[in-house]
TIVO-444452 format. One record per residue (C-alpha): residue in three letters; x, y, z. Coordinates in steps of 0.5 Angstrom, whole numbers, padded with zeros to 4 digits, always signed. Layout:
<fises>
ALAXYZ
...
</fises>
This chain:
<fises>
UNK-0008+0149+0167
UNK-0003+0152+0162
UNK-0002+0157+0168
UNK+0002+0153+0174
UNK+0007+0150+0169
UNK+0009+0157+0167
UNK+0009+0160+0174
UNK+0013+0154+0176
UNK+0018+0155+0170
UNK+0018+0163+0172
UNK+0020+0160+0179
UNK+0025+0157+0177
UNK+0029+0162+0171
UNK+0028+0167+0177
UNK+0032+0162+0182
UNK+0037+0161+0177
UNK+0038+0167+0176
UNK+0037+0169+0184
UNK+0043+0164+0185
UNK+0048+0166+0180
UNK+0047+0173+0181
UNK+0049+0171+0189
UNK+0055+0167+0185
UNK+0058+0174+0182
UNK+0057+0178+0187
UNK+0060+0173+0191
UNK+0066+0173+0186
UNK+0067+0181+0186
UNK+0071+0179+0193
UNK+0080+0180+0191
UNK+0086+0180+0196
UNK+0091+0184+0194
UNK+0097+0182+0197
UNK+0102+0186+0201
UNK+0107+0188+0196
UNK+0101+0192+0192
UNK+0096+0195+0191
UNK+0090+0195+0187
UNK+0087+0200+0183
UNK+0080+0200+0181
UNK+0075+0202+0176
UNK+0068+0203+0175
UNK+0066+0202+0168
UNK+0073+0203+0165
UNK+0074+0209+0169
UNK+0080+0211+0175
UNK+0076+0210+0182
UNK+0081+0210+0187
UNK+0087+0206+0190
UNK+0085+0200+0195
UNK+0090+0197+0200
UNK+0093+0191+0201
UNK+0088+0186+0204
UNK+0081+0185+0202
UNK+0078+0188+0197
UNK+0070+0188+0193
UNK+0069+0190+0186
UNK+0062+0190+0183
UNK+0063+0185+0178
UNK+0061+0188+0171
UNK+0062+0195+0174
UNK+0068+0196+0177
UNK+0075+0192+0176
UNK+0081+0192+0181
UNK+0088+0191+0177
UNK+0094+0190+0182
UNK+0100+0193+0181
UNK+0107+0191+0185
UNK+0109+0197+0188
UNK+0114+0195+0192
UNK+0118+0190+0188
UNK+0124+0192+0184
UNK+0122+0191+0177
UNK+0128+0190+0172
UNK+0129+0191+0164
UNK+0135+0186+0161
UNK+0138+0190+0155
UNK+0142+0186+0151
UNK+0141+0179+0153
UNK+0135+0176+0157
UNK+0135+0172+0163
UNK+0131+0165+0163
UNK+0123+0164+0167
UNK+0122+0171+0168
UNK+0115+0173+0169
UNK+0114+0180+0166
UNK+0114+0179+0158
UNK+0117+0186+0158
UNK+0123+0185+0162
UNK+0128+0181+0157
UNK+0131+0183+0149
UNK+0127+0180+0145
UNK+0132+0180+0139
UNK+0137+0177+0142
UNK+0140+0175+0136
UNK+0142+0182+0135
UNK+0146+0182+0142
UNK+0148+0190+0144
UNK+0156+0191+0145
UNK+0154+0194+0152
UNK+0149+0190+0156
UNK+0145+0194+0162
UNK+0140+0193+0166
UNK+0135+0198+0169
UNK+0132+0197+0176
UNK+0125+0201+0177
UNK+0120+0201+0182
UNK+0112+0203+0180
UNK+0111+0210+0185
UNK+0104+0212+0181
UNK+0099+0206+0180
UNK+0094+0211+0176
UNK+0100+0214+0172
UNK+0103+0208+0171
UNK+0095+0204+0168
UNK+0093+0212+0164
UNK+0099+0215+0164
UNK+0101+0210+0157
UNK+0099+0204+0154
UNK+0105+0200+0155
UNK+0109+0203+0161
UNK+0114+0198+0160
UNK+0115+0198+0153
UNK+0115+0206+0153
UNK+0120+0205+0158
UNK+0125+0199+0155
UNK+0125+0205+0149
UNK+0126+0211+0153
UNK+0132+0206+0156
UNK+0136+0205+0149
UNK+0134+0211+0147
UNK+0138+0215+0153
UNK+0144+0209+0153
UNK+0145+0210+0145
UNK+0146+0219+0147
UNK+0150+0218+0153
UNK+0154+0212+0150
UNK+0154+0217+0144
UNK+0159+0222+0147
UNK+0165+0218+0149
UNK+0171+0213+0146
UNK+0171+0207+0145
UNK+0175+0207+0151
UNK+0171+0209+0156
UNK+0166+0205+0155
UNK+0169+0199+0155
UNK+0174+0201+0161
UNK+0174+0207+0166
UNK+0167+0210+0163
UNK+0162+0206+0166
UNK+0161+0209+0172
UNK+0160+0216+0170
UNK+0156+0212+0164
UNK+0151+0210+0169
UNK+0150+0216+0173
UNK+0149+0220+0166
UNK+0144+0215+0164
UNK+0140+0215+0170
UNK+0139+0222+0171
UNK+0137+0222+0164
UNK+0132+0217+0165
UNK+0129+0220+0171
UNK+0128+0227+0167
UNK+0124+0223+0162
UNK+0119+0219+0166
UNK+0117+0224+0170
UNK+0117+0228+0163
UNK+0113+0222+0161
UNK+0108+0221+0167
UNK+0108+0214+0167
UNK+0109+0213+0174
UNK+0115+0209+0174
UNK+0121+0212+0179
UNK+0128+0210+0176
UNK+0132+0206+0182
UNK+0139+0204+0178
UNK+0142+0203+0171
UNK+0147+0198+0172
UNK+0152+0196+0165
UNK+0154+0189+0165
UNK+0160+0185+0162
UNK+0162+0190+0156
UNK+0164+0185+0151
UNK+0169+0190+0145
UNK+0167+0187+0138
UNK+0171+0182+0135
UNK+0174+0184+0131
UNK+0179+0187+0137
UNK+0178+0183+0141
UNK+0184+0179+0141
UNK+0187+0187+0141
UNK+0184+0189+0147
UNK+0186+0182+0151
UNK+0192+0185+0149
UNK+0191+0192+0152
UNK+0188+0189+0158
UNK+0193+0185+0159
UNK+0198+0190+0159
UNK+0194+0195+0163
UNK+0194+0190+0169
UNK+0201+0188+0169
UNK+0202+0197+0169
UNK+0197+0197+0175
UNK+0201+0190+0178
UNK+0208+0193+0177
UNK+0205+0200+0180
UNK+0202+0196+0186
UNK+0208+0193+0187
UNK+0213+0199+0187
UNK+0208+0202+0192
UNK+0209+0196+0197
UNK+0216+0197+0196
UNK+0216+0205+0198
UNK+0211+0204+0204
UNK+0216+0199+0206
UNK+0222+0203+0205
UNK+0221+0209+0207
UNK+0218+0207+0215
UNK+0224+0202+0216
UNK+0228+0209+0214
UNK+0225+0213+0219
UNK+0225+0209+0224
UNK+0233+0207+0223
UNK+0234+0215+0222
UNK+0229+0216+0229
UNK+0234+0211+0233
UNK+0240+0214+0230
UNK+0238+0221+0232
UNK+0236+0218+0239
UNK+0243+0215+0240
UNK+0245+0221+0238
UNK+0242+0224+0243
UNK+0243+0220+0248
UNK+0252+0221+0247
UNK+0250+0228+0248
UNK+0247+0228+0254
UNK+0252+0222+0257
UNK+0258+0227+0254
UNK+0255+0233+0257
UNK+0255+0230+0264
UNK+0261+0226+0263
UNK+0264+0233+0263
UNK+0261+0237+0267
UNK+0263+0231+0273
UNK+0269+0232+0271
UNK+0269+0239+0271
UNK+0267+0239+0277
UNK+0272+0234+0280
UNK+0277+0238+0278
UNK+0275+0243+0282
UNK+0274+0239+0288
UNK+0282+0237+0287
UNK+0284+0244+0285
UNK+0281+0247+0292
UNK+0284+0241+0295
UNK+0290+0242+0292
UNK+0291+0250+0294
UNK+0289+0247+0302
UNK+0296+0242+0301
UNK+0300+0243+0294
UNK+0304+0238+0296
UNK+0300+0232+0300
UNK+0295+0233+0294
UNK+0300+0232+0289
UNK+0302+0226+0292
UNK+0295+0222+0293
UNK+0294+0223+0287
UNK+0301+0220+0284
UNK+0299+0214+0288
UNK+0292+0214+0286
UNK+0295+0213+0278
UNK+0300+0208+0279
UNK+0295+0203+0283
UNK+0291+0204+0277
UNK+0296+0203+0273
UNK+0302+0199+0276
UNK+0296+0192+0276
UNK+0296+0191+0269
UNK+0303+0191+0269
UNK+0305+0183+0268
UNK+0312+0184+0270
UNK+0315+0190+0275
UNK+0322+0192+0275
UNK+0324+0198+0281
UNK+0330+0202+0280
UNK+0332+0207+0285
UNK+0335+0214+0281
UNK+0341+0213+0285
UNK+0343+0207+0283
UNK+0348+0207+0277
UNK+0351+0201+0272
UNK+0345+0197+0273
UNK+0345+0192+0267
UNK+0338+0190+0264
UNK+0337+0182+0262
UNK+0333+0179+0259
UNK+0327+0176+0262
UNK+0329+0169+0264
UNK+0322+0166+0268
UNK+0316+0165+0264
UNK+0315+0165+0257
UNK+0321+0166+0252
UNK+0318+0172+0248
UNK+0314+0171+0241
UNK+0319+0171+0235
UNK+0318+0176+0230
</fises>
Protein backbone atom coordinates (compact mmCIF):
# COMPACT_ATOMS: atom_id res chain seq x y z
CA UNK A 1 0.00 0.00 0.00
CA UNK A 2 3.06 2.57 1.04
CA UNK A 3 4.15 1.43 -2.80
CA UNK A 4 1.69 3.47 -5.07
CA UNK A 5 1.84 6.66 -3.34
CA UNK A 6 5.59 6.71 -3.65
CA UNK A 7 5.14 5.62 -7.43
CA UNK A 8 2.72 8.35 -7.71
CA UNK A 9 4.58 11.36 -5.89
CA UNK A 10 7.95 10.07 -8.36
CA UNK A 11 5.56 10.47 -11.20
CA UNK A 12 4.67 13.47 -10.69
CA UNK A 13 8.44 15.07 -9.54
CA UNK A 14 9.39 13.42 -12.94
CA UNK A 15 6.74 15.38 -15.04
CA UNK A 16 7.44 18.45 -13.24
CA UNK A 17 10.63 18.07 -13.98
CA UNK A 18 10.13 16.70 -17.52
CA UNK A 19 7.67 19.92 -18.10
CA UNK A 20 10.38 22.52 -16.79
CA UNK A 21 13.05 21.09 -18.57
CA UNK A 22 10.98 21.55 -22.14
CA UNK A 23 10.18 25.11 -20.52
CA UNK A 24 14.17 26.05 -20.60
CA UNK A 25 15.10 24.35 -23.36
CA UNK A 26 12.42 26.27 -25.11
CA UNK A 27 13.51 29.40 -23.52
CA UNK A 28 17.39 29.04 -25.01
CA UNK A 29 15.47 30.32 -28.52
CA UNK A 30 17.10 34.32 -29.06
CA UNK A 31 16.75 36.98 -32.08
CA UNK A 32 19.36 38.75 -32.74
CA UNK A 33 18.68 41.85 -34.52
CA UNK A 34 19.63 43.25 -37.63
CA UNK A 35 22.11 45.61 -36.48
CA UNK A 36 24.29 42.84 -34.43
CA UNK A 37 25.35 39.92 -34.12
CA UNK A 38 25.65 37.44 -31.15
CA UNK A 39 28.28 35.79 -29.82
CA UNK A 40 28.08 32.66 -28.11
CA UNK A 41 29.62 30.97 -25.38
CA UNK A 42 29.57 27.63 -24.04
CA UNK A 43 30.70 27.37 -20.23
CA UNK A 44 32.18 30.90 -20.45
CA UNK A 45 34.09 29.95 -23.00
CA UNK A 46 34.04 31.86 -27.03
CA UNK A 47 32.21 29.58 -29.36
CA UNK A 48 31.26 31.35 -32.52
CA UNK A 49 29.63 34.16 -34.06
CA UNK A 50 25.98 33.71 -34.80
CA UNK A 51 24.13 36.05 -37.36
CA UNK A 52 21.24 38.29 -37.40
CA UNK A 53 17.95 36.19 -37.22
CA UNK A 54 17.00 33.23 -34.98
CA UNK A 55 19.15 31.74 -32.64
CA UNK A 56 19.41 28.81 -29.54
CA UNK A 57 21.54 28.62 -26.97
CA UNK A 58 21.44 25.42 -24.45
CA UNK A 59 20.37 27.10 -21.50
CA UNK A 60 22.82 26.85 -18.75
CA UNK A 61 25.59 25.88 -21.12
CA UNK A 62 25.88 28.38 -23.84
CA UNK A 63 25.00 32.12 -23.72
CA UNK A 64 24.61 34.56 -26.54
CA UNK A 65 25.43 38.13 -25.92
CA UNK A 66 24.57 40.72 -28.47
CA UNK A 67 26.94 43.07 -29.67
CA UNK A 68 25.52 46.24 -32.02
CA UNK A 69 28.03 45.99 -34.99
CA UNK A 70 26.69 48.27 -37.08
CA UNK A 71 25.61 51.12 -34.87
CA UNK A 72 27.61 54.37 -34.43
CA UNK A 73 28.67 54.39 -31.07
CA UNK A 74 29.67 57.69 -29.11
CA UNK A 75 31.65 58.94 -25.96
CA UNK A 76 30.63 62.45 -24.99
CA UNK A 77 33.79 64.08 -23.24
CA UNK A 78 33.16 67.25 -21.37
CA UNK A 79 29.74 67.12 -21.15
CA UNK A 80 27.02 64.36 -21.04
CA UNK A 81 23.82 64.44 -23.25
CA UNK A 82 20.35 63.47 -21.48
CA UNK A 83 18.70 59.48 -22.22
CA UNK A 84 21.53 58.00 -23.28
CA UNK A 85 21.51 54.07 -23.32
CA UNK A 86 25.21 53.38 -22.88
CA UNK A 87 26.34 53.91 -19.22
CA UNK A 88 29.77 54.65 -20.98
CA UNK A 89 29.03 57.20 -23.17
CA UNK A 90 28.56 60.40 -21.30
CA UNK A 91 31.24 62.69 -18.49
CA UNK A 92 30.48 61.19 -15.55
CA UNK A 93 32.19 64.27 -13.40
CA UNK A 94 30.40 67.03 -15.30
CA UNK A 95 31.12 68.95 -12.69
CA UNK A 96 34.82 69.32 -13.53
CA UNK A 97 33.91 70.37 -17.24
CA UNK A 98 37.19 69.97 -19.81
CA UNK A 99 37.80 73.42 -21.58
CA UNK A 100 37.98 71.44 -24.87
CA UNK A 101 34.63 69.09 -25.07
CA UNK A 102 34.97 66.22 -27.85
CA UNK A 103 32.94 63.39 -29.06
CA UNK A 104 34.35 60.15 -30.18
CA UNK A 105 32.36 57.99 -32.75
CA UNK A 106 33.14 54.46 -33.22
CA UNK A 107 31.96 51.20 -34.26
CA UNK A 108 32.60 47.50 -32.87
CA UNK A 109 34.44 45.76 -35.93
CA UNK A 110 35.77 42.50 -33.86
CA UNK A 111 32.81 41.07 -31.60
CA UNK A 112 35.28 38.48 -29.83
CA UNK A 113 37.85 41.19 -29.25
CA UNK A 114 35.69 43.49 -28.07
CA UNK A 115 33.95 40.92 -24.94
CA UNK A 116 38.01 38.93 -24.47
CA UNK A 117 40.03 41.55 -25.55
CA UNK A 118 39.33 43.75 -22.08
CA UNK A 119 37.05 43.82 -19.36
CA UNK A 120 35.57 47.31 -20.25
CA UNK A 121 35.91 48.06 -23.76
CA UNK A 122 34.51 51.21 -23.24
CA UNK A 123 35.99 52.41 -20.24
CA UNK A 124 39.44 51.58 -21.67
CA UNK A 125 38.41 53.21 -24.63
CA UNK A 126 37.07 56.83 -22.91
CA UNK A 127 40.67 56.49 -21.21
CA UNK A 128 42.95 55.87 -24.10
CA UNK A 129 40.43 59.11 -25.56
CA UNK A 130 41.63 61.65 -22.76
CA UNK A 131 44.81 60.21 -22.58
CA UNK A 132 45.56 60.93 -26.77
CA UNK A 133 43.49 64.43 -26.43
CA UNK A 134 45.61 65.51 -23.34
CA UNK A 135 49.21 64.64 -25.64
CA UNK A 136 47.78 66.06 -28.89
CA UNK A 137 46.40 69.09 -27.08
CA UNK A 138 49.80 69.14 -25.21
CA UNK A 139 51.93 70.58 -28.29
CA UNK A 140 49.80 73.37 -29.42
CA UNK A 141 49.22 77.20 -27.99
CA UNK A 142 46.29 78.25 -26.61
CA UNK A 143 45.67 79.76 -29.70
CA UNK A 144 45.45 77.05 -32.01
CA UNK A 145 43.17 75.23 -29.86
CA UNK A 146 40.87 77.60 -29.22
CA UNK A 147 41.17 79.02 -33.20
CA UNK A 148 42.70 77.73 -36.38
CA UNK A 149 43.88 74.40 -34.57
CA UNK A 150 41.04 72.08 -34.48
CA UNK A 151 41.06 70.34 -37.53
CA UNK A 152 44.46 69.31 -37.33
CA UNK A 153 43.85 68.66 -33.61
CA UNK A 154 41.26 66.11 -34.72
CA UNK A 155 43.16 64.51 -37.37
CA UNK A 156 46.22 63.81 -35.02
CA UNK A 157 43.79 62.81 -32.48
CA UNK A 158 42.05 59.94 -34.52
CA UNK A 159 45.32 58.78 -35.88
CA UNK A 160 46.67 58.23 -32.61
CA UNK A 161 43.82 56.52 -31.34
CA UNK A 162 43.40 54.35 -33.90
CA UNK A 163 47.10 52.89 -33.41
CA UNK A 164 46.18 52.26 -29.63
CA UNK A 165 43.19 50.13 -30.41
CA UNK A 166 44.46 48.29 -32.55
CA UNK A 167 47.70 48.17 -30.15
CA UNK A 168 45.03 47.15 -27.57
CA UNK A 169 42.71 44.78 -29.44
CA UNK A 170 39.92 45.70 -28.16
CA UNK A 171 37.90 45.21 -31.47
CA UNK A 172 36.79 48.92 -31.67
CA UNK A 173 37.31 50.51 -35.14
CA UNK A 174 37.66 54.77 -34.60
CA UNK A 175 35.16 56.33 -37.10
CA UNK A 176 35.64 60.31 -36.01
CA UNK A 177 37.08 62.37 -33.24
CA UNK A 178 34.89 65.61 -33.40
CA UNK A 179 36.12 68.96 -30.77
CA UNK A 180 32.77 70.87 -30.06
CA UNK A 181 32.28 74.42 -28.93
CA UNK A 182 35.59 75.11 -27.37
CA UNK A 183 34.98 77.24 -24.39
CA UNK A 184 38.54 79.65 -23.18
CA UNK A 185 38.59 80.10 -19.77
CA UNK A 186 37.08 82.70 -18.01
CA UNK A 187 39.31 84.45 -16.95
CA UNK A 188 39.92 85.47 -20.65
CA UNK A 189 37.07 85.27 -21.89
CA UNK A 190 36.14 88.77 -22.01
CA UNK A 191 39.52 88.90 -23.86
CA UNK A 192 39.19 86.54 -26.35
CA UNK A 193 35.55 87.93 -27.29
CA UNK A 194 37.62 90.85 -27.97
CA UNK A 195 40.32 89.15 -30.35
CA UNK A 196 37.39 87.24 -31.87
CA UNK A 197 35.67 90.01 -32.56
CA UNK A 198 38.56 91.90 -33.95
CA UNK A 199 39.41 88.98 -36.01
CA UNK A 200 36.19 88.85 -37.86
CA UNK A 201 35.91 92.44 -38.48
CA UNK A 202 39.82 91.77 -40.07
CA UNK A 203 38.22 88.79 -42.37
CA UNK A 204 34.98 91.03 -42.96
CA UNK A 205 37.05 94.24 -44.19
CA UNK A 206 39.50 91.51 -46.21
CA UNK A 207 36.14 90.29 -47.75
CA UNK A 208 34.82 93.48 -48.64
CA UNK A 209 38.27 94.80 -50.21
CA UNK A 210 38.28 91.58 -52.48
CA UNK A 211 34.67 92.16 -53.68
CA UNK A 212 35.66 95.64 -54.51
CA UNK A 213 38.66 94.27 -56.76
CA UNK A 214 36.78 91.44 -58.15
CA UNK A 215 34.44 94.23 -59.24
CA UNK A 216 36.97 96.61 -60.40
CA UNK A 217 39.42 94.85 -61.95
CA UNK A 218 36.62 93.09 -64.74
CA UNK A 219 34.91 96.27 -65.11
CA UNK A 220 38.44 97.69 -66.03
CA UNK A 221 39.37 95.07 -68.49
CA UNK A 222 36.33 95.28 -70.06
CA UNK A 223 36.33 99.26 -70.56
CA UNK A 224 40.10 98.71 -71.75
CA UNK A 225 38.91 95.74 -74.36
CA UNK A 226 36.39 98.14 -75.99
CA UNK A 227 38.71 100.60 -76.11
CA UNK A 228 41.22 98.85 -77.74
CA UNK A 229 38.30 97.59 -79.86
CA UNK A 230 37.41 101.01 -81.07
CA UNK A 231 40.64 101.47 -81.65
CA UNK A 232 40.89 98.94 -83.83
CA UNK A 233 38.00 99.63 -85.50
CA UNK A 234 39.29 103.71 -86.48
CA UNK A 235 42.13 101.93 -87.79
CA UNK A 236 40.87 99.88 -90.13
CA UNK A 237 38.02 102.72 -91.06
CA UNK A 238 41.27 105.11 -91.65
CA UNK A 239 43.33 102.20 -93.49
CA UNK A 240 40.47 102.12 -95.96
CA UNK A 241 39.37 105.56 -96.13
CA UNK A 242 42.96 106.22 -97.58
CA UNK A 243 43.23 103.60 -99.63
CA UNK A 244 39.85 104.67 -101.27
CA UNK A 245 41.27 107.78 -101.53
CA UNK A 246 44.40 107.03 -102.69
CA UNK A 247 43.01 105.05 -105.46
CA UNK A 248 40.42 107.76 -106.20
CA UNK A 249 43.15 109.93 -106.92
CA UNK A 250 44.53 107.87 -109.27
CA UNK A 251 41.38 107.52 -110.99
CA UNK A 252 41.44 111.49 -111.66
CA UNK A 253 44.94 111.59 -111.89
CA UNK A 254 44.54 109.00 -115.38
CA UNK A 255 41.54 111.05 -116.24
CA UNK A 256 43.43 113.98 -116.12
CA UNK A 257 46.32 113.10 -118.18
CA UNK A 258 43.75 112.02 -120.97
CA UNK A 259 42.13 115.60 -120.78
CA UNK A 260 44.32 118.08 -118.56
CA UNK A 261 41.93 120.71 -119.08
CA UNK A 262 38.27 119.28 -119.27
CA UNK A 263 39.38 117.43 -115.98
CA UNK A 264 40.19 120.41 -114.09
CA UNK A 265 36.87 121.94 -115.09
CA UNK A 266 34.58 119.16 -113.88
CA UNK A 267 36.09 118.97 -111.05
CA UNK A 268 35.93 122.90 -110.18
CA UNK A 269 32.41 122.67 -110.71
CA UNK A 270 31.99 119.50 -108.79
CA UNK A 271 33.47 121.70 -105.36
CA UNK A 272 31.51 124.72 -106.04
CA UNK A 273 27.95 122.55 -106.15
CA UNK A 274 29.26 121.07 -102.93
CA UNK A 275 30.02 124.44 -101.62
CA UNK A 276 28.02 127.12 -103.22
CA UNK A 277 24.40 125.43 -101.30
CA UNK A 278 25.72 126.36 -97.87
CA UNK A 279 25.94 129.68 -98.77
CA UNK A 280 23.01 131.85 -97.22
CA UNK A 281 23.68 134.72 -99.74
CA UNK A 282 25.41 134.58 -103.11
CA UNK A 283 27.15 137.74 -104.87
CA UNK A 284 28.58 137.11 -108.20
CA UNK A 285 31.09 139.67 -109.61
CA UNK A 286 32.65 139.26 -112.91
CA UNK A 287 37.06 140.28 -112.84
CA UNK A 288 36.25 142.58 -115.70
CA UNK A 289 33.98 144.64 -113.69
CA UNK A 290 35.41 147.63 -111.92
CA UNK A 291 34.53 150.55 -108.97
CA UNK A 292 31.59 148.04 -107.82
CA UNK A 293 30.62 149.63 -104.21
CA UNK A 294 29.64 146.90 -101.69
CA UNK A 295 26.53 147.55 -99.45
CA UNK A 296 25.23 146.16 -96.74
CA UNK A 297 22.64 143.58 -96.82
CA UNK A 298 19.57 145.20 -96.62
CA UNK A 299 16.90 142.03 -96.82
CA UNK A 300 16.72 139.74 -94.12
CA UNK A 301 17.69 140.20 -90.80
CA UNK A 302 19.93 143.00 -89.76
CA UNK A 303 23.34 141.49 -88.37
CA UNK A 304 23.52 140.62 -84.82
CA UNK A 305 25.30 143.62 -82.69
CA UNK A 306 28.41 142.73 -81.16
Amino acid sequence: MRVRPLRLVLGVIGFFGLLATLFALLGGFTSIPANSVGVKTRFGAFDTVVNPGLAYAFPYVDHIAVVPTQRLLKLEFGFASRGASNIYQGDRDTADTALVPWVVQYRISDPRAYLFGAREPEQTLRDLSESVMREVIGDRTVDEVLTIGRHDIETSALQRLEELCSQFAIGIQIQQVQLTTVRPPPVVQAAFNEVNQAQQEKQTAINQAWAGYNDAVPNASGQAKERLKQAEAYAVSRVNQSKGDAEKFGLLLTEYHKAAEITRRRLYLEAMERILPSLQRKIIIDESVKGVLQTLPLEGEPPPKK
